[in-house]
C-alpha positions as CSV (number, residue, x, y, z in Angstrom):
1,X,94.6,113.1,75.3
2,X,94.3,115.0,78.2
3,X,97.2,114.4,80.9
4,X,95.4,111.7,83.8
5,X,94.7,109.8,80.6
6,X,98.5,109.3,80.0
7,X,100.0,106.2,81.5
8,X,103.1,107.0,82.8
9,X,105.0,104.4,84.6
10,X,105.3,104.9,88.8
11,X,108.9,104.4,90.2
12,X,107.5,107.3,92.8
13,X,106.9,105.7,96.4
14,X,103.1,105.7,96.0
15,X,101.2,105.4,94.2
16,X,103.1,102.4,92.8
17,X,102.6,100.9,89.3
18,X,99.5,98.6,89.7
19,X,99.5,95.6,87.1
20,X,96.2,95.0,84.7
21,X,96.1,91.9,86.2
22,X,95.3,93.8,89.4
23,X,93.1,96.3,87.3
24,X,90.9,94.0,85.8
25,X,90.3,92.2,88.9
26,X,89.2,95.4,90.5
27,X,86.5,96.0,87.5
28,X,84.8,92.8,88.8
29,X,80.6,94.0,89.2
30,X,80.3,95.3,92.8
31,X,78.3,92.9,95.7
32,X,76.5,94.1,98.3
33,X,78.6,95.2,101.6
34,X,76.2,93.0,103.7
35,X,76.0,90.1,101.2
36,X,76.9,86.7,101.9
37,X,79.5,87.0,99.2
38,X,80.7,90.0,100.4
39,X,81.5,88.3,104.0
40,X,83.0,85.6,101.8
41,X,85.4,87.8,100.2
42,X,86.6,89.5,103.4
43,X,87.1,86.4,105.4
44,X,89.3,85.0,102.7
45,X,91.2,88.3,101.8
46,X,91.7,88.7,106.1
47,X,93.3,85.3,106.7
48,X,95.7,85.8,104.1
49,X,96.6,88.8,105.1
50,X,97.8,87.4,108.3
51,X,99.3,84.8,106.8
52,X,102.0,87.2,105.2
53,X,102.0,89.3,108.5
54,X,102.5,86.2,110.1
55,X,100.2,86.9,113.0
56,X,97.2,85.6,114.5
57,X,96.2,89.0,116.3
58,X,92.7,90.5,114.5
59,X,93.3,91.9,111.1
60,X,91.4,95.0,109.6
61,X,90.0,96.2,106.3
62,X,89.6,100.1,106.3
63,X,88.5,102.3,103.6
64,X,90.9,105.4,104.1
65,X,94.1,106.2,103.8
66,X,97.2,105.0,106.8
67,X,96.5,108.4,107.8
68,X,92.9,107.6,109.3
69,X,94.5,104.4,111.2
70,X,96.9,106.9,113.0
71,X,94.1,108.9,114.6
72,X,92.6,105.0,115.2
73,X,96.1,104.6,117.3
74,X,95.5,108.1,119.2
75,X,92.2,107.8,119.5
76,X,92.3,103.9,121.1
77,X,95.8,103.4,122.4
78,X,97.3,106.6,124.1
79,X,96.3,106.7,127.5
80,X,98.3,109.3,129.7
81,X,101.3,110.6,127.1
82,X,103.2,108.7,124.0
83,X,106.5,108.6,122.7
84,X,106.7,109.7,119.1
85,X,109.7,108.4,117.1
86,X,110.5,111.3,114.4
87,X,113.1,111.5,111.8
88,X,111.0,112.5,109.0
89,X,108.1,114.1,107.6
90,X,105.7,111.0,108.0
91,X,106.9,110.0,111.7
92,X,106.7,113.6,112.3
93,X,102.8,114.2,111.2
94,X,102.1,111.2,113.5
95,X,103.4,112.6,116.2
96,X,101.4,115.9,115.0
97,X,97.9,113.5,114.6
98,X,98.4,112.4,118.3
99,X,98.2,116.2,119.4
100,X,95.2,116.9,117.5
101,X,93.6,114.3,118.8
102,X,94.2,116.4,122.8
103,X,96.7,113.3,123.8
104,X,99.9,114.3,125.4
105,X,102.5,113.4,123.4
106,X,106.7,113.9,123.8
107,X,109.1,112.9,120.7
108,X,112.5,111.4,120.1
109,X,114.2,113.4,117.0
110,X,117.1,113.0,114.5
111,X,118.3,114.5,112.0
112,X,116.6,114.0,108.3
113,X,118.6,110.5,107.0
114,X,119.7,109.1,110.5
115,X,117.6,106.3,111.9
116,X,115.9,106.2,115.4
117,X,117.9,103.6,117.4
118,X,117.0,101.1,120.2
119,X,119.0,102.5,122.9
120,X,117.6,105.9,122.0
121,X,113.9,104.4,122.8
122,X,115.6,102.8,126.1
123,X,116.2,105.2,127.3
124,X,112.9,107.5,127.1
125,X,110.5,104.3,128.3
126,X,112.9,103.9,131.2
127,X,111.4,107.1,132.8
128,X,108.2,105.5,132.9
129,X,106.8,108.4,131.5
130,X,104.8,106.7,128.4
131,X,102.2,104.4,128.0
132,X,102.6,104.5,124.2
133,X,105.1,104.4,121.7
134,X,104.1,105.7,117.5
135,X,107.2,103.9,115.6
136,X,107.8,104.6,111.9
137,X,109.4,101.2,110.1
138,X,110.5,102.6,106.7
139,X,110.3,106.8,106.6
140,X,109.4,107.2,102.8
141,X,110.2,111.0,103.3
142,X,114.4,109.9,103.8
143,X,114.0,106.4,102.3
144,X,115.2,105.4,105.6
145,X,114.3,101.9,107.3
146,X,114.5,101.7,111.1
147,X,115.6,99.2,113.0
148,X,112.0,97.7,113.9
149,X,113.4,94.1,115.0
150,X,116.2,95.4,117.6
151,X,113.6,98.1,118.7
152,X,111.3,95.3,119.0
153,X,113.8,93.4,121.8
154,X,113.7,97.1,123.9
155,X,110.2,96.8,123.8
156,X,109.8,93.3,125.6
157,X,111.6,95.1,128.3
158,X,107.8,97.4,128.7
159,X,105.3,94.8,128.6
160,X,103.1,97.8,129.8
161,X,104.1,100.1,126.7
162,X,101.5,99.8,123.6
163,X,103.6,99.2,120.7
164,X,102.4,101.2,117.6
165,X,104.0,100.3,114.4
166,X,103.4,102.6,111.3
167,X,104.9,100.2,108.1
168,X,103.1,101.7,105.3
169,X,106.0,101.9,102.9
170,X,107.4,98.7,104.1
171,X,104.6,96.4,104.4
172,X,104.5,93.3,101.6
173,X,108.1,94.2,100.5
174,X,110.1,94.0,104.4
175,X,109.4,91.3,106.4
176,X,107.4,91.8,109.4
177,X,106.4,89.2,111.8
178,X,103.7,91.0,114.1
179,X,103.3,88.2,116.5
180,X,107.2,87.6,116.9
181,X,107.7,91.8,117.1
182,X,105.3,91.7,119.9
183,X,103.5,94.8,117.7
184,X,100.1,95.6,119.4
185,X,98.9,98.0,116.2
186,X,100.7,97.2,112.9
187,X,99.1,99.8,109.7
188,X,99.9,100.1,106.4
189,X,98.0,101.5,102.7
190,X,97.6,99.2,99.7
191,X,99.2,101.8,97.3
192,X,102.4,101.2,98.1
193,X,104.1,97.9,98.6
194,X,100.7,96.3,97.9
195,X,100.8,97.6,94.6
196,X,97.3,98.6,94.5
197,X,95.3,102.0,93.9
198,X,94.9,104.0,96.9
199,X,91.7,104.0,99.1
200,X,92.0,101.0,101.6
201,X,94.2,100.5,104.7
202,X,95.2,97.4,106.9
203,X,96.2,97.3,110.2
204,X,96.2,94.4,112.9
205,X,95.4,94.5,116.5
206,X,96.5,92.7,119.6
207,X,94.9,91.3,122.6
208,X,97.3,94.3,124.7
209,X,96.0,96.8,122.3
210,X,91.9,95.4,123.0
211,X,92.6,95.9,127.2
212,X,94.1,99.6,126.4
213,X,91.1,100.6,124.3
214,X,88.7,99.6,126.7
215,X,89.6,101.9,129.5
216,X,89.7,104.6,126.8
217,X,86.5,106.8,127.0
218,X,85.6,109.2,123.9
219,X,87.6,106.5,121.1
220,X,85.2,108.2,117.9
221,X,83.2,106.2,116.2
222,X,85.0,105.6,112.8
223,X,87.9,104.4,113.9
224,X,87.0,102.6,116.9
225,X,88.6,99.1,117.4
226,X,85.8,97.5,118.9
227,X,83.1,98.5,116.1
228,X,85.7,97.2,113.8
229,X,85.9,93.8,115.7
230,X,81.7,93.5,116.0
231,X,81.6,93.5,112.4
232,X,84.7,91.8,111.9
233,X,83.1,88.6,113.8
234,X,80.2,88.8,110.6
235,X,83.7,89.2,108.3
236,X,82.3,93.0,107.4
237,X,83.2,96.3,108.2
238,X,81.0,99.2,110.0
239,X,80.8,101.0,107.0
240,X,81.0,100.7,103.0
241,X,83.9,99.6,102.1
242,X,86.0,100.0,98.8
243,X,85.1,96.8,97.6
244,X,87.0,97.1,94.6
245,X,90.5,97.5,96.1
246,X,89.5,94.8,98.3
247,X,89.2,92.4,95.2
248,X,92.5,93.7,94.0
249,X,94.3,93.1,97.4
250,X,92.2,89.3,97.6
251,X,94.0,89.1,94.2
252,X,97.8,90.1,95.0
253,X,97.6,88.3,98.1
254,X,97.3,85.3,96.4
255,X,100.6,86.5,94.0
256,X,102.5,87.1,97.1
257,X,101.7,83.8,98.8
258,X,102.3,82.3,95.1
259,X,106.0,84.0,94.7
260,X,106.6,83.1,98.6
261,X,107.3,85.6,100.8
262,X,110.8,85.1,102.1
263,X,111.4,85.5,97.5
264,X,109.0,88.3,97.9
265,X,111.4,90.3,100.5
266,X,114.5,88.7,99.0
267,X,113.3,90.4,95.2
268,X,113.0,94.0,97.2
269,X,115.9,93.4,98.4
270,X,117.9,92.7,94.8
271,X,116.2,95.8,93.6
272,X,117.2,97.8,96.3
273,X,121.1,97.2,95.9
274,X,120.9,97.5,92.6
275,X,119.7,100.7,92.6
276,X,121.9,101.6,95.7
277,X,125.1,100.4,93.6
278,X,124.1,102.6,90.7
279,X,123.9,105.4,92.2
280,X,127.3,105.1,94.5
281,X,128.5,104.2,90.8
282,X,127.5,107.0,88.8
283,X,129.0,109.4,92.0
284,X,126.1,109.7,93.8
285,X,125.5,109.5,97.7
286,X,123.0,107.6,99.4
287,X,120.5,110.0,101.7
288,X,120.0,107.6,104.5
289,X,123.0,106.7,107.0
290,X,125.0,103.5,105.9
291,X,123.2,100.5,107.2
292,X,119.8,101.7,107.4
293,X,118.7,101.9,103.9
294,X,115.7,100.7,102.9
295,X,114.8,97.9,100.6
296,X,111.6,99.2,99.3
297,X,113.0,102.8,98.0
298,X,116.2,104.3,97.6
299,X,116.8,108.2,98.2
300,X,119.5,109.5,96.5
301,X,121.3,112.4,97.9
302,X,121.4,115.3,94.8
303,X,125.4,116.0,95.7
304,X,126.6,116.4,91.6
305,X,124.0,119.5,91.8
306,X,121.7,117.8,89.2
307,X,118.5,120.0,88.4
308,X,115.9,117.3,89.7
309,X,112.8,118.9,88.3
310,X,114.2,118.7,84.8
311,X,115.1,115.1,85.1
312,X,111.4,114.1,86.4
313,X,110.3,116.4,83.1
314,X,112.6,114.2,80.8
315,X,111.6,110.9,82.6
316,X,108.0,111.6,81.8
317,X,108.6,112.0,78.4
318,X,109.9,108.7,78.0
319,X,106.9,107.2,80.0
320,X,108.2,107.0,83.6
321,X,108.4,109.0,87.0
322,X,110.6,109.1,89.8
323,X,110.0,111.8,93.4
324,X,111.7,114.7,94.1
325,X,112.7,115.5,97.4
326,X,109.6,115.5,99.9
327,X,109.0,119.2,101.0
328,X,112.5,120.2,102.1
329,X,114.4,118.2,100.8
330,X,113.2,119.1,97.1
331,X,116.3,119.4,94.8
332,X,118.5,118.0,97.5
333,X,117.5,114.3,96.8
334,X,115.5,112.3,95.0
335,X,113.8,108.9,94.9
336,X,113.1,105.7,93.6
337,X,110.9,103.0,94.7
338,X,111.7,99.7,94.1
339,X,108.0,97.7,95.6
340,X,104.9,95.6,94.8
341,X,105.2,94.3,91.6
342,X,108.4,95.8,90.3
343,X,111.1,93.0,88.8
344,X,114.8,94.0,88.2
345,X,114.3,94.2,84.9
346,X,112.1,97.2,85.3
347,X,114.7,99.0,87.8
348,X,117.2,98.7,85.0
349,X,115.3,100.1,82.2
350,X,114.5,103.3,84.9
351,X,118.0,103.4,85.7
352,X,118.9,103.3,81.8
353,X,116.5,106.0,80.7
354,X,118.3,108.3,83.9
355,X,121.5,107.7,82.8
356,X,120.3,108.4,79.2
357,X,119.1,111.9,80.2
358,X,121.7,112.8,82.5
359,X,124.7,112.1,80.1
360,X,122.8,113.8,77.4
């Protein structure tokens, strides 16, 4: 057997485990992209996706990865100079995309496992100086979840100030209500929360987010809003899309609107304190700063001097994975997603296998 061919259950914060249910509706035979049937799928796959965004802003289907609707954000919403929100390795590569994309960009930084608060935003948009802000819900590189709804009360106070919101690791397992946020881009991948294989992303745009773009000159082709929204109005996309993922995410939207999506959140939730009590029970720390934890993976701060590697080896030998540390922070944490289609009882079989290996 060579080693892809090996299942090896995903507790790692994406991919995520994707269900056969989800797999065999993927292996459906491919439509055309310009097909009536086609333009049937995507309009019903789009208006559920609002649905559990709760939004009635335009929402998108594009096949690449959260990365490619970051440059989408640069490339249509930054006008004279952004304000990047950084405290992590994701937030921090957004900021980085805006740059090499020749857009002026400044950036609020903390330290790796404290979250980016409200007053700290104030403060910056006060001086006028930004037309833009790039906001990181859930960092999956610290496993820490910031404060998007009381950042989304300073922003009401800068009606003028494009509000960029990147929620790829939190999207489908936290709630977000884009309307209600007042979030004029919200993006997110499918392999994560979603629970399905990587290769499609979603983002939703507002009216706010239209009237910037259109004063934008030189917005690229690929990721320009207003190709998306010409073929969005024949429910296609301007190029070939991955129709496969898109039956999977057709499929688990209808699972999500099934379970309800206030159980939904409230099932992240469960899993994410139970993993947060094991580990403060077995003697370890949490990574992110009390209070901002988030609900769709834990990061667990290595302070009993475990070697990390060696656990992830063991782990895989019994048929599961968990993440090191990302870059950096390899050997000094590590983490455990708890999203998409993950019950409790799956967290506690992880969490017995770890404590199987460790007090071997």
């Amino acid at each position: 057997m060579k080693s892809w061919e090996k299942h090896i259950k995903l507790f790692i914060p994406g991919p995520v485990e994707v269900y056969p249910d989800i797999l065999k509706e993927m292996s459906r035979p491919v439509i055309g992209h310009r097909s009536s049937a086609y333009q049937d799928l995507h309009a019903d796959t789009v208006a559920k996706l609002k649905k559990i965004l709760f939004t009635q802003n335009d929402a998108f289907l594009s096949t690449s990865s959260a990365t490619g609707v970051w440059e989408a954000c640069a490339r249509n919403c930054i006008g004279e100079k952004a304000l990047a929100c950084v405290n992590g390795a994701f937030s921090e590569s957004w900021y980085k995309v805006a740059l090499a994309n020749g857009k002026e960009a400044d950036k609020i930084e903390v330290p790796l496992g404290k979250a980016i608060k409200p007053e700290m935003i104030d403060e910056k948009l006060a001086t006028g100086e930004y037309d833009s802000l790039l906001f990181v819900h859930n960092e999956t590189s610290t496993g820490v979840a910031n404060p998007l709804y009381k950042v989304a009360e300073v922003m009401k106070k800068y009606p003028d100030v494009i509000f960029m919101v990147d929620a790829v690791s939190s999207m489908a397992g936290m709630k977000i209500e884009v309307d209600k946020l007042g979030i004029d881009v919200c993006l997110a991948s499918v392999q994560k929360a979603f629970a399905i294989p990587p290769g499609l992303a979603v983002f939703t745009v507002s009216k706010k987010a239209y009237e910037r773009a259109e004063k934008i000159k030189n917005r690229g082709y690929y990721f320009d809003f207003f190709v998306f929204k010409k073929y969005a109005e024949k429910n296609q996309t301007p190029s070939t899309p991955a129709i496969p993922q898109i039956y999977g995410l057709n499929t688990q939207l209808d699972k999500m609107l099934k379970e309800g999506m206030e159980n939904r959140f409230e099932r992240h939730k469960q899993m994410a304190e139970f993993t947060r009590k094991w580990a403060l029970g077995r003697g370890f720390q949490l990574f992110p700063e009390k209070g901002y934890e988030s609900n769709t993976l834990t990061s667990v701060s290595n302070n009993k001097g475990i070697f990390i590697a060696d656990l992830i080896k063991k782990l895989e030998n019994k048929g599961m994975t968990i993440s090191n540390g990302y870059k950096e922070m390899q050997e000094k944490n590590f983490r455990i997603a708890h999203m998409g289609d993950m019950k409790i009882e799956d967290i506690k079989g992880l969490l017995e296998a770890i404590d199987e290996i460790l007090g071997g």
